[in-house]
LOKEMI-20970 format. One record per residue: residue in one letter; y, z, x of N, C-alpha, C in turn. Coordinates in Angstrom, 1 decimal. Atoms other than C-alpha are relative to their C-alpha. Layout:
! residues N
ATOM, A, Y, Z, X, Y, Z, X, Y, Z, X
...
! end
This chain:
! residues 115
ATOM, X, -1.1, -0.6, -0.8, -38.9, 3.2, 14.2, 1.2, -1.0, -0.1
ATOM, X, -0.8, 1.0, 0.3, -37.1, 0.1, 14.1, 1.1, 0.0, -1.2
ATOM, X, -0.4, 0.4, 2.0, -36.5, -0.1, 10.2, 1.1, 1.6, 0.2
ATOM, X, -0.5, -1.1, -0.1, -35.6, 3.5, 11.0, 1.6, -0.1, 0.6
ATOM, X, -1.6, -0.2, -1.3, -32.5, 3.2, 13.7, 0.9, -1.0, -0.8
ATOM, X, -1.0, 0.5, 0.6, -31.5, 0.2, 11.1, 0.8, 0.4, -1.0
ATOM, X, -0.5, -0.7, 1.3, -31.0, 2.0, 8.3, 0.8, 1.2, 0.3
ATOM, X, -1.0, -0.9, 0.0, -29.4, 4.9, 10.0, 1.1, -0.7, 0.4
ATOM, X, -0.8, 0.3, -0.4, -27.2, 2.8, 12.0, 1.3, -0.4, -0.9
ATOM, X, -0.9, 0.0, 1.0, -25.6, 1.2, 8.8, 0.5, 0.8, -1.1
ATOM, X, 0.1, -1.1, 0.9, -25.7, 4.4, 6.7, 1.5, 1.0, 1.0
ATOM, X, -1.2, -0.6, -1.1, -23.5, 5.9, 9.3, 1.5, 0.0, -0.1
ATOM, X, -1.1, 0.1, 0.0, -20.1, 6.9, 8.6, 1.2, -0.4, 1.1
ATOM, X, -0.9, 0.2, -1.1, -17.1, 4.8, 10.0, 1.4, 0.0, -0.6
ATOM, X, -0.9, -0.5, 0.3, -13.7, 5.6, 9.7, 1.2, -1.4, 0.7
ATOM, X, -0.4, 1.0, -0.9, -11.3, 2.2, 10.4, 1.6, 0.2, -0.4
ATOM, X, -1.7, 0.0, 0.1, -7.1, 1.9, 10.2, 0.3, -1.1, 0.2
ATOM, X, -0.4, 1.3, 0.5, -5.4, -0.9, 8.5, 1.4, 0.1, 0.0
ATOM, X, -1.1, 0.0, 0.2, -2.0, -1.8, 8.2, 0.2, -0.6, -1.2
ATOM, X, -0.2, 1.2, 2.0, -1.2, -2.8, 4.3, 1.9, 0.3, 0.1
ATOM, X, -1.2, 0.1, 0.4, 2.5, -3.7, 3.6, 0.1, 0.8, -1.5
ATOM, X, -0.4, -0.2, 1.4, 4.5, -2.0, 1.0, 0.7, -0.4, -1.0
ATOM, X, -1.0, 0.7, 1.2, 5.0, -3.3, -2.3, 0.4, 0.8, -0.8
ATOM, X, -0.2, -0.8, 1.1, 6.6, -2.3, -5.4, 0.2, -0.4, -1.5
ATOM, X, -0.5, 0.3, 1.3, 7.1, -2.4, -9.0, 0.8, 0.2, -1.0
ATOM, X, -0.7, -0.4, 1.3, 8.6, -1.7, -12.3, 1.2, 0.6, 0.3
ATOM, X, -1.4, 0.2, -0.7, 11.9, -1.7, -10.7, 1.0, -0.5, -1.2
ATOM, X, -0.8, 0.2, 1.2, 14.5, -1.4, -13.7, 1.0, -1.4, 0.4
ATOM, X, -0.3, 1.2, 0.3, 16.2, -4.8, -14.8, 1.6, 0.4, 0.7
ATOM, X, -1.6, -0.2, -0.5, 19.6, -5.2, -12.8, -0.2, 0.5, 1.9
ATOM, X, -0.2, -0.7, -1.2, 18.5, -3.7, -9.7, -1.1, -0.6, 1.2
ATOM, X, 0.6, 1.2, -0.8, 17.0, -5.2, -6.7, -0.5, 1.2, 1.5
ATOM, X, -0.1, -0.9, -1.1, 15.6, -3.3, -3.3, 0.2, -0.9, 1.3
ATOM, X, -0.6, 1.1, -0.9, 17.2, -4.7, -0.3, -0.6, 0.5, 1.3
ATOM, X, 1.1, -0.4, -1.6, 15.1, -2.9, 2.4, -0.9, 1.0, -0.4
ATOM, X, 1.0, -0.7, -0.2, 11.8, -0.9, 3.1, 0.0, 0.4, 1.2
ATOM, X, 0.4, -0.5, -1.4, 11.5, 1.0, 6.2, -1.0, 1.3, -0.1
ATOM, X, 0.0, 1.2, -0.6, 9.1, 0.8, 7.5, -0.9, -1.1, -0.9
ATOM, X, 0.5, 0.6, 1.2, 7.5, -2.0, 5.8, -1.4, -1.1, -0.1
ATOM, X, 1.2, -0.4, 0.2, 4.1, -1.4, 6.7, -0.6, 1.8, 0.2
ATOM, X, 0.4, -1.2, -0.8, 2.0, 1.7, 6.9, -1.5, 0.0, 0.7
ATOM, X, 1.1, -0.3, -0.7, -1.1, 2.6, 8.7, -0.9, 0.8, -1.3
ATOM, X, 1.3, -0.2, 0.8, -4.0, 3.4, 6.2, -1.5, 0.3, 0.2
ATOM, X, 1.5, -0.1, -0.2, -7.2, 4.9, 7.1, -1.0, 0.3, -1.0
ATOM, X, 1.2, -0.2, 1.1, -10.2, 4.9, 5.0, -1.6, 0.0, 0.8
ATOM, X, 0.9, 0.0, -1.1, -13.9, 5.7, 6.2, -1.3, -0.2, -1.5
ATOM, X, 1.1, 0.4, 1.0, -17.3, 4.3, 4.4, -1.2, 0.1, 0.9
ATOM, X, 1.3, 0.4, -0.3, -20.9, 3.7, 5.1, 0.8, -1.0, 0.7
ATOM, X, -0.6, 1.3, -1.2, -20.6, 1.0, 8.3, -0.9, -1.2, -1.1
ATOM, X, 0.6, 0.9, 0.1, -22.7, -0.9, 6.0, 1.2, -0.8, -1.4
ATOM, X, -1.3, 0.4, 1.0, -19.2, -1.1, 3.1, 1.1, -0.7, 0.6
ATOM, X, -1.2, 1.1, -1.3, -17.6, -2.7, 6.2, -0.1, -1.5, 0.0
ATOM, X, 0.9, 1.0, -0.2, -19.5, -5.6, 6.1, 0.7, -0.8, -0.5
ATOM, X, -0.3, 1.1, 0.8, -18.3, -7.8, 3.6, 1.7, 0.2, -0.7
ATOM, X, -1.5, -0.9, 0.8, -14.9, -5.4, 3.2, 1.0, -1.2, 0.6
ATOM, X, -1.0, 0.3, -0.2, -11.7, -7.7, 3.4, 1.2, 0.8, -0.4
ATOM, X, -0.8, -0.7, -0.2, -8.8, -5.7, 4.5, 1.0, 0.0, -1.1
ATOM, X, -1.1, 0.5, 0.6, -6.2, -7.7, 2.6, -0.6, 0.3, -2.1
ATOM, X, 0.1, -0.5, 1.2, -7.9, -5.9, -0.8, 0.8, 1.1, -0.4
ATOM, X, -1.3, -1.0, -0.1, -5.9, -2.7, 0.4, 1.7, -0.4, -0.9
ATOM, X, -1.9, 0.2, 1.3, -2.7, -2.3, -2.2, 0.4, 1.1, 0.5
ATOM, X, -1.4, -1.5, 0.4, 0.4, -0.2, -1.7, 0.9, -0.3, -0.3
ATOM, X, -0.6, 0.3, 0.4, 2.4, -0.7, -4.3, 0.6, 1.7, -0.6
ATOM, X, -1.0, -1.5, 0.4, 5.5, 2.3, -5.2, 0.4, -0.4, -1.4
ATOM, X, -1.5, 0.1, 1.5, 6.6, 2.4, -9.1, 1.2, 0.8, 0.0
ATOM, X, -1.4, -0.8, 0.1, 10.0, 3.1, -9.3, 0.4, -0.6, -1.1
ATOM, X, -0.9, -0.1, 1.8, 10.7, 2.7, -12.8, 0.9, 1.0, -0.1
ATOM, X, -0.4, -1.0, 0.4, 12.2, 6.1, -12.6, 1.4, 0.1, 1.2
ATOM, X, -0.9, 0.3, -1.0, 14.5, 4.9, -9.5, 1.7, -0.7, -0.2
ATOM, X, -0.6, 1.1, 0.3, 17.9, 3.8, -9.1, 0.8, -0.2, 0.9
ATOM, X, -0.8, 0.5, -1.5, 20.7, 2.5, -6.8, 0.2, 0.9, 0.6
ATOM, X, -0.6, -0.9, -0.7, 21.3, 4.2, -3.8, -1.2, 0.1, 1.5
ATOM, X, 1.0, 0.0, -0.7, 18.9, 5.0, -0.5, -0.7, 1.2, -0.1
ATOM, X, 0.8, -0.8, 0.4, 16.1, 7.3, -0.9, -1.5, -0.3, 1.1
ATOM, X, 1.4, -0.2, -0.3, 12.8, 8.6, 0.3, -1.0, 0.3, -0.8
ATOM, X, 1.4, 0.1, 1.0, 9.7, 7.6, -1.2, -1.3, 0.7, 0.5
ATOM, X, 1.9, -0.7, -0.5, 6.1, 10.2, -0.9, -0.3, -1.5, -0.5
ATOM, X, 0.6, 0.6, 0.3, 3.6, 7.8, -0.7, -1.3, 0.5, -0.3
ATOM, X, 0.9, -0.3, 0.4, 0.7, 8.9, -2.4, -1.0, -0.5, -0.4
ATOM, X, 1.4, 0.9, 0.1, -3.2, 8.1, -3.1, 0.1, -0.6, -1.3
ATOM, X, 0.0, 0.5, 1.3, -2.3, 7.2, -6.6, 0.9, -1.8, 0.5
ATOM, X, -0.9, 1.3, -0.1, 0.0, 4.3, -5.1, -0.8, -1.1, 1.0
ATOM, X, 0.3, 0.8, -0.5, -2.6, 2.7, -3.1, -1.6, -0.5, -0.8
ATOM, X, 0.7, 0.7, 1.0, -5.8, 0.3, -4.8, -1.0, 0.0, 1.7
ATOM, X, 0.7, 0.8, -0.7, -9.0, -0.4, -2.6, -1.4, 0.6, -0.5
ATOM, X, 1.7, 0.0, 0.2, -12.9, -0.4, -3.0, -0.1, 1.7, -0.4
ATOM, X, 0.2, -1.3, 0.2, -14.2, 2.8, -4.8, -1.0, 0.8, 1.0
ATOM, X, 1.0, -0.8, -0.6, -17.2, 3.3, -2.4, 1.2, 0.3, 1.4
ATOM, X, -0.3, -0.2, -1.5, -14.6, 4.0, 0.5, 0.8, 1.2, -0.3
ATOM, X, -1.1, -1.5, 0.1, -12.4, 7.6, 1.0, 0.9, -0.2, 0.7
ATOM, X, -1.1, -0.1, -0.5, -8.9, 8.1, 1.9, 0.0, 0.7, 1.3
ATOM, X, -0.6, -1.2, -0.7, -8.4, 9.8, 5.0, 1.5, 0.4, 0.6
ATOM, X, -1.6, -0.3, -0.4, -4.9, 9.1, 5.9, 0.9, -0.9, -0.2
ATOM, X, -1.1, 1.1, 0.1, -1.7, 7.6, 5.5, 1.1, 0.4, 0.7
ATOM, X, -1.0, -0.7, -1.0, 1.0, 7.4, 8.2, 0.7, -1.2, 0.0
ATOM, X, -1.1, -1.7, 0.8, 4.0, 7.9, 7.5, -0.6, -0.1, -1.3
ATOM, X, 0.4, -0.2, 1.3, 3.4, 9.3, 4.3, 1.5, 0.1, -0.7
ATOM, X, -1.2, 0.7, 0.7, 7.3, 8.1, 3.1, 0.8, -1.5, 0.7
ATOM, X, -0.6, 1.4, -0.4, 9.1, 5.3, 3.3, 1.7, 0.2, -0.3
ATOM, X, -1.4, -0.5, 0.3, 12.9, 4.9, 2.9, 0.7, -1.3, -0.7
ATOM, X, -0.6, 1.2, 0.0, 14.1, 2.4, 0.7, 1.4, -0.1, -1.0
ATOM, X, -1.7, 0.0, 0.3, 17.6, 1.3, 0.0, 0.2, -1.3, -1.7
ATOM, X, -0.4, 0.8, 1.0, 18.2, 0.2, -3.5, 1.4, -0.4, -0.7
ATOM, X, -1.3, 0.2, 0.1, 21.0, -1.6, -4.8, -0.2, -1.0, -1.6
ATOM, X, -0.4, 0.9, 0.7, 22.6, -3.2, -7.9, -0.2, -1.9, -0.2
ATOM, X, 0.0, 1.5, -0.4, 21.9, -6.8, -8.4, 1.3, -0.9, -0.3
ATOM, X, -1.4, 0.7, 0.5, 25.2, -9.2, -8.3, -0.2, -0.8, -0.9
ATOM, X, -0.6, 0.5, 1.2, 26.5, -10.4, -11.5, -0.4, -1.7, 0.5
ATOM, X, 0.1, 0.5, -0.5, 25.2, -13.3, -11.5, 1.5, -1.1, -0.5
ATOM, X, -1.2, 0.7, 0.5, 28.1, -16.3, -11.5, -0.3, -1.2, -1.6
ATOM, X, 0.4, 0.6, 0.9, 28.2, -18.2, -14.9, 1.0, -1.4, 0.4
ATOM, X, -0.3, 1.8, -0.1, 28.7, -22.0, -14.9, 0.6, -0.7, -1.0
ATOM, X, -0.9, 0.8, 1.0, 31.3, -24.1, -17.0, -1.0, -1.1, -0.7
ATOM, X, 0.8, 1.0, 0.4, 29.3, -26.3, -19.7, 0.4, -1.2, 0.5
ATOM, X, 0.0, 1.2, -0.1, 29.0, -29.2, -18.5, -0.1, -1.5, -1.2
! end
């Protein structure tokens, strides 16, 4: 009975909410993002209590490609393809599901007289 109530106990689905920061990448050459709002989101994922165990949070990724992005401010979907964590665990939410971020040109940079 024992062996019993342990095995359900950690077989037992739990459902927990993380906060992972948003990152980004492939961000075309020249251009720079000067803000993310907001610049975390709320992440829920739910596993066996027993995939909890040894789970460190800080594995969670949310990273946006904006290769296809360019100056100006915009709203980003954030979608399951843009976030990375353990395959035994399921998505169940993401809040907010956009972000808003403000991209801008990067300044020229200044050039320096040979010395």
């Amino acid at each position: 009975v024992v062996l019993w109530a342990v095995v359900v106990h950690r077989s037992q689905l739990v459902h927990e909410t993380f906060n992972v920061p948003v990152q980004y990448g492939l961000l075309g050459s020249g251009l720079t993002v000067a803000g993310i709002r907001p610049e975390t989101v709320r992440v829920t994922l739910s596993a066996p209590r027993k995939d909890f165990t040894f789970f460190v949070p800080q594995n969670i990724r949310l990273s946006l490609n904006l290769s296809e992005s360019g100056p100006g401010r915009r709203k980003v979907a954030i979608t399951s393809s843009d976030l990375s964590f353990p395959d035994t665990f399921s998505l169940d939410d993401i809040e907010p599901r956009d972000v808003v971020l403000d991209i801008r040109q990067k300044p020229p940079e200044e050039t320096k007289p040979p010395q």
